[in-house]
C-alpha positions as CSV (number, residue, x, y, z in Angstrom):
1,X,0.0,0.0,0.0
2,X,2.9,2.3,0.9
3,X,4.5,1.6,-2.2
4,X,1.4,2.2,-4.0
5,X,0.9,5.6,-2.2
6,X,4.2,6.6,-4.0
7,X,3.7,5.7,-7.0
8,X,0.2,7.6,-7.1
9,X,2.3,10.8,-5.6
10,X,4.7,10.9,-8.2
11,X,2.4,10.9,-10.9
12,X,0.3,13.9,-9.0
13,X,3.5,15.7,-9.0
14,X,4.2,14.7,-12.7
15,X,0.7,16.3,-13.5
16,X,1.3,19.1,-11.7
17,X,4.9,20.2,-13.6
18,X,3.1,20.0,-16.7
19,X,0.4,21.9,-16.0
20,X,3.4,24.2,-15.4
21,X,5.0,23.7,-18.5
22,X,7.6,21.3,-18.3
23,X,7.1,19.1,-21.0
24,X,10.0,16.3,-19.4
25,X,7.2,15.8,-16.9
26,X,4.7,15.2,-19.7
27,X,6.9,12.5,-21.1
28,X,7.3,10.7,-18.2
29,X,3.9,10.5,-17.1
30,X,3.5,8.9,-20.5
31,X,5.5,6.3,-19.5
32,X,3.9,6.1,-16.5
33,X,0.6,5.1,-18.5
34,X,2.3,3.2,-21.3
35,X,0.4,0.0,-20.2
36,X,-2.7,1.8,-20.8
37,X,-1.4,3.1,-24.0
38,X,-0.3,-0.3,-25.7
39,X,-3.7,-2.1,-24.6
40,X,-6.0,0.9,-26.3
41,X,-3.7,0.5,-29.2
42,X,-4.1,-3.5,-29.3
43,X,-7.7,-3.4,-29.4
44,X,-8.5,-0.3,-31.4
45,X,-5.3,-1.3,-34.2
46,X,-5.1,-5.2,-34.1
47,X,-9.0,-5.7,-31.9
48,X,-6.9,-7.6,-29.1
49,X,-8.7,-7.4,-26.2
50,X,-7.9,-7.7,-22.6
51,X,-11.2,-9.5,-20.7
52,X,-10.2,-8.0,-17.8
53,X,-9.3,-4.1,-18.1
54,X,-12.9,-2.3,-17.3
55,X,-11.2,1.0,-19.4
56,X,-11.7,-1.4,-22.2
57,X,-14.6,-2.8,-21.6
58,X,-16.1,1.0,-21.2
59,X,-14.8,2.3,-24.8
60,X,-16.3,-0.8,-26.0
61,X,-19.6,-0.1,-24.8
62,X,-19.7,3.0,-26.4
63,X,-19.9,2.0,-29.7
64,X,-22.8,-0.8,-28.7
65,X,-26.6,-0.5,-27.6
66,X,-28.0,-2.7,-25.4
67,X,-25.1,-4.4,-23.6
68,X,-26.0,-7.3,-21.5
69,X,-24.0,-5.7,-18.2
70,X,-24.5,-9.7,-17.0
71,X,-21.6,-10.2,-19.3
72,X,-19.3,-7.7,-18.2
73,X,-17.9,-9.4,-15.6
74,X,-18.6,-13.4,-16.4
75,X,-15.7,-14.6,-18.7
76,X,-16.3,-17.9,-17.7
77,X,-18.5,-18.7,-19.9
78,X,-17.0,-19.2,-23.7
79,X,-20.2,-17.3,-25.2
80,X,-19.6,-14.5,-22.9
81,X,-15.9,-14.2,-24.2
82,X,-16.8,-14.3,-27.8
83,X,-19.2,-11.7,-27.0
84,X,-16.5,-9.1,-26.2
85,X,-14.2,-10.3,-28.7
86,X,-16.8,-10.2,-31.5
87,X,-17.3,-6.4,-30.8
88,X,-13.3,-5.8,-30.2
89,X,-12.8,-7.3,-33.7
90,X,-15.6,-4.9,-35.2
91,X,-14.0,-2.0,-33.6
92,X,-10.6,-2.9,-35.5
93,X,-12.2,-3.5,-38.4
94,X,-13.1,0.2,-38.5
95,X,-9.9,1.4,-37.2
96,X,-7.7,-1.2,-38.3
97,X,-6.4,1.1,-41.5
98,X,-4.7,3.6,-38.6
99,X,-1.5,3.5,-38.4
100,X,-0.3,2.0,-34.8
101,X,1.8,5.3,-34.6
102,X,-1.7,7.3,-34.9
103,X,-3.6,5.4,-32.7
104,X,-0.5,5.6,-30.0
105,X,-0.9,9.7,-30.3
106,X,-4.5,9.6,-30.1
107,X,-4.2,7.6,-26.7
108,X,-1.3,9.7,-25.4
109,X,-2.6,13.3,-26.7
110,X,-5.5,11.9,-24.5
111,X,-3.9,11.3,-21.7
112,X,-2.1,14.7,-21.7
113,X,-5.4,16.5,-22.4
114,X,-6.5,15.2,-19.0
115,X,-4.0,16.0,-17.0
116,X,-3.9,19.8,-18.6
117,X,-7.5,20.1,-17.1
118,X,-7.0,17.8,-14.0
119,X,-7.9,20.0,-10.9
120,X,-7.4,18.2,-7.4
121,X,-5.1,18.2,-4.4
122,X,-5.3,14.6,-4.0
123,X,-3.1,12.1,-5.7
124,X,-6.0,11.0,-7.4
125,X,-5.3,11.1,-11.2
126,X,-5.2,7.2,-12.0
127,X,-8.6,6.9,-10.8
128,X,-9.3,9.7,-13.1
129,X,-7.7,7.9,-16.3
130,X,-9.3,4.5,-15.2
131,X,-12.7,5.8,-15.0
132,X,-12.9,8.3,-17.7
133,X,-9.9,7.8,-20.4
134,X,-12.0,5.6,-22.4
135,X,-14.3,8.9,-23.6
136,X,-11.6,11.1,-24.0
137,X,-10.4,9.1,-26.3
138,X,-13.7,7.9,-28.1
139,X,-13.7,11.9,-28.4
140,X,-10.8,11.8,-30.9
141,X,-11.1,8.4,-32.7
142,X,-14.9,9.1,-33.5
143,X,-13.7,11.6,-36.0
144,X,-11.9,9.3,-37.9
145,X,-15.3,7.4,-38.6
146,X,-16.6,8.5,-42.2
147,X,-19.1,6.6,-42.7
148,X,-20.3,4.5,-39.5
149,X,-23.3,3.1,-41.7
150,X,-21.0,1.7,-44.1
151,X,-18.9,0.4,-41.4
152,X,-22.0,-1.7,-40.5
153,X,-21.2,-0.7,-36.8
154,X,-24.5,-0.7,-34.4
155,X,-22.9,2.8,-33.7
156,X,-24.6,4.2,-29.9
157,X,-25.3,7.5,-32.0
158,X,-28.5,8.3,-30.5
159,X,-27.4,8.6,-27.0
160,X,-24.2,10.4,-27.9
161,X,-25.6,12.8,-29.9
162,X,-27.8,13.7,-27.4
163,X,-24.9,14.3,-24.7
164,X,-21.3,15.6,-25.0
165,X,-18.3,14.1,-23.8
166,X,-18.5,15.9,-20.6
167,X,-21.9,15.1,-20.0
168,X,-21.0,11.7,-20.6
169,X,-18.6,12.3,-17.8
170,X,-20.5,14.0,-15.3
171,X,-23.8,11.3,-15.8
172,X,-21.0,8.8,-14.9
173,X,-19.7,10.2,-12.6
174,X,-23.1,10.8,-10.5
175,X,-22.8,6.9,-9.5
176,X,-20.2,7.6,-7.3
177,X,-21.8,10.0,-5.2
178,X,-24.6,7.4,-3.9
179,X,-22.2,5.7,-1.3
180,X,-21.9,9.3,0.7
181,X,-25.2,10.0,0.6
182,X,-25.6,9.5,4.5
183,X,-22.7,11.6,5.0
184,X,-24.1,14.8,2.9
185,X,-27.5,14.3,4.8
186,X,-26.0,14.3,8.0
187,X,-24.2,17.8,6.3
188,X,-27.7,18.7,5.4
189,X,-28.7,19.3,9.3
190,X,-26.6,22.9,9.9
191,X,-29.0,25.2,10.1
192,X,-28.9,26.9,6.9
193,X,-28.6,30.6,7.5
194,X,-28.4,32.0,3.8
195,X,-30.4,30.8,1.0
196,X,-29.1,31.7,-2.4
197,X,-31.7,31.1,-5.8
198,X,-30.4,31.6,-8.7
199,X,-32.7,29.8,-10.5
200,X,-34.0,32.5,-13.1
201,X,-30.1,34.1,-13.0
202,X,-28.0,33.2,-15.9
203,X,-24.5,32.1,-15.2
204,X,-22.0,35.2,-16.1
205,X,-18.8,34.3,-18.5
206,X,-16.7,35.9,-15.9
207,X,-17.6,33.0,-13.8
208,X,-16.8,30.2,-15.7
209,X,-13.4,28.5,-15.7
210,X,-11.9,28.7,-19.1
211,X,-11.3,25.4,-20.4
212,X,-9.3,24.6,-23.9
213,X,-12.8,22.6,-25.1
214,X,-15.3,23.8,-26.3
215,X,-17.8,21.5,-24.8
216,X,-17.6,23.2,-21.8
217,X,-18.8,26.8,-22.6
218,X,-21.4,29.4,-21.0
219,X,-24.1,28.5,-23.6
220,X,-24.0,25.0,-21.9
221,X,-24.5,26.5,-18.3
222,X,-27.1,28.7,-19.9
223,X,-28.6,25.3,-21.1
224,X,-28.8,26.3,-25.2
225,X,-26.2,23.6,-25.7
226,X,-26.8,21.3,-23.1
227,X,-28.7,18.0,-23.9
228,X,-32.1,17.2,-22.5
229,X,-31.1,14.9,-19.8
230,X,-29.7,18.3,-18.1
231,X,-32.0,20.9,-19.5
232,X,-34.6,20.2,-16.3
233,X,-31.7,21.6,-14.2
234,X,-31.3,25.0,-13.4
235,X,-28.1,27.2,-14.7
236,X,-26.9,27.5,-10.8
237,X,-27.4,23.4,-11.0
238,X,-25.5,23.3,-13.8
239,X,-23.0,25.2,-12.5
240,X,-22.5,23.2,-9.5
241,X,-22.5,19.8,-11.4
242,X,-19.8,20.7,-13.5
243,X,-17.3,22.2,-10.8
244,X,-18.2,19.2,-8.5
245,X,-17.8,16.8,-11.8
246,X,-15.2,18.1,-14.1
247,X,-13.2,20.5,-12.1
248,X,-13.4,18.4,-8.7
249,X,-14.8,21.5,-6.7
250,X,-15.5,20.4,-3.4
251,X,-18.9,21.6,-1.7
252,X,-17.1,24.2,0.4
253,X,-14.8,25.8,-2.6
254,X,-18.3,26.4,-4.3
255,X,-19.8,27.9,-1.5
256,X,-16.8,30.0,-0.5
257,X,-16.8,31.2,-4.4
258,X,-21.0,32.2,-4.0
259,X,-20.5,33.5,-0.5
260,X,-23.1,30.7,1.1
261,X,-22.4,28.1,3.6
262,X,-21.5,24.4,2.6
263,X,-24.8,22.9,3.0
264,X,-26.7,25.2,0.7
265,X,-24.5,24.1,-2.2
266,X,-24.8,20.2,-0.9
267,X,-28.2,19.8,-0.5
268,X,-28.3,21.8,-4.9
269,X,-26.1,19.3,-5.6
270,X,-28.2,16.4,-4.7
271,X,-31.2,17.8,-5.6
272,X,-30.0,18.4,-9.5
273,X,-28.5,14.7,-9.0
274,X,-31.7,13.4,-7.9
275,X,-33.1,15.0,-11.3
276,X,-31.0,13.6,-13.6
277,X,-31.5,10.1,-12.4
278,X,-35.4,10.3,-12.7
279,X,-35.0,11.2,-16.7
């Protein structure tokens, strides 16, 4: 665990220095990932595919409806296996004209492009690349598609057009908010002494983070370019999703930044959670 605890320190620091411009840093936190790098490379390039790597299994599901989740885990059985190999293969065939060099700098360029907008004190950014590399770089190899219908591909368009890449992110990233429920309800109990609705305010640009994609912009807080699953939200709701999602705000940080107290922001948060999961 100790040794572990290193590891996952140095490559915090590595993400920190190149935030700050030194590109050495960059390169090394490459090699830090280079496992993930070769294994994106096997499947999309050559459809190899390792049964047990869930970033795989993720970027997979992508590009497929109506995965049976019983068969994400169960490799036991042979028709389970084929299942996931059948799909890996169908991914390469798409892909498979890529160069292995161009698929290699679409995995890296990925990698760097999340630790240019990673924002968190804790050592935390493999858990970052585990849960969410696999749509950052769907992001970049889904232009290379020209023509998914001639690719015969049962392409997941619907869904995606629907939602960006970062609302892909922040939907997922709602499931891991369940297990401290109890915790933020015990939060919820301080008497709240200022109320803040901004329900009918629109979100000012001045206010928002700038951010090099342009997924991420004030029409989206202002919900014209946000998708229906997060048009029932408010703009403050909005707002609050994506620091607490995307740039790992904590409740207090908001609060402190709209001059409230902690629980105000934490019982919005849960509230425009709560929404999202009833659509």
């Amino acid at each position: 665990m100790k040794n572990d605890l290193e590891v996952y320190n140095k490559i915090h620091n590595l993400v920190i220095e190149f935030q700050n411009g030194n590109k050495d840093s960059g390169l090394e936190l490459l090699e830090c990932f280079k496992n993930y790098t070769n294994k994106y490379v096997d499947l999309i390039k050559f459809g190899i595919f390792e049964t047990k790597n869930k970033s795989l299994k993720k970027f997979i599901s992508i590009f497929f409806r109506n995965i049976n989740w019983k068969l994400y885990k169960d490799f036991n059985n042979p028709d389970n296996l084929n299942f996931w190999n059948n799909r890996a293969q169908r991914i390469s065939s798409i892909f498979g004209d890529i160069s292995k060099e161009e698929v290699t700098s679409i995995v890296q360029y990925s990698i760097l492009k999340m630790a240019k907008i990673y924002n968190s004190k804790n050592p935390t950014f493999h858990t970052y690349i585990s849960r969410c590399l696999h749509y950052f770089i769907y992001n970049e190899v889904k232009k290379l598609i020209k023509d998914p219908v001639a690719n015969s591909i049962d392409l997941y368009c619907d869904n995606l057009d629907k939602c960006t890449l970062a609302e892909m992110i922040m939907l997922n990233k709602t499931n891991f908010y369940e297990d401290s429920y109890q915790r933020d309800q015990i939060d919820e109990r301080i008497n709240i002494e200022f109320e803040i609705n901004k329900s009918d305010i629109s979100i000012k640009s001045n206010n928002l983070e700038s951010m090099e994609d342009s997924f991420l912009d004030i029409n989206w807080i202002n919900g014209i370019t946000c998708s229906e699953q997060f048009k029932e939200l408010t703009p403050f709701e909005r707002k609050i999703i994506l620091d607490h999602t995307i740039y790992k705000k904590t409740d207090t940080q908001i609060a402190n930044e709209y001059g409230c107290v902690r629980a105000t922001i934490n019982r919005k948060r849960l509230k425009a959670i709560s929404k999202i999961k009833l659509l």
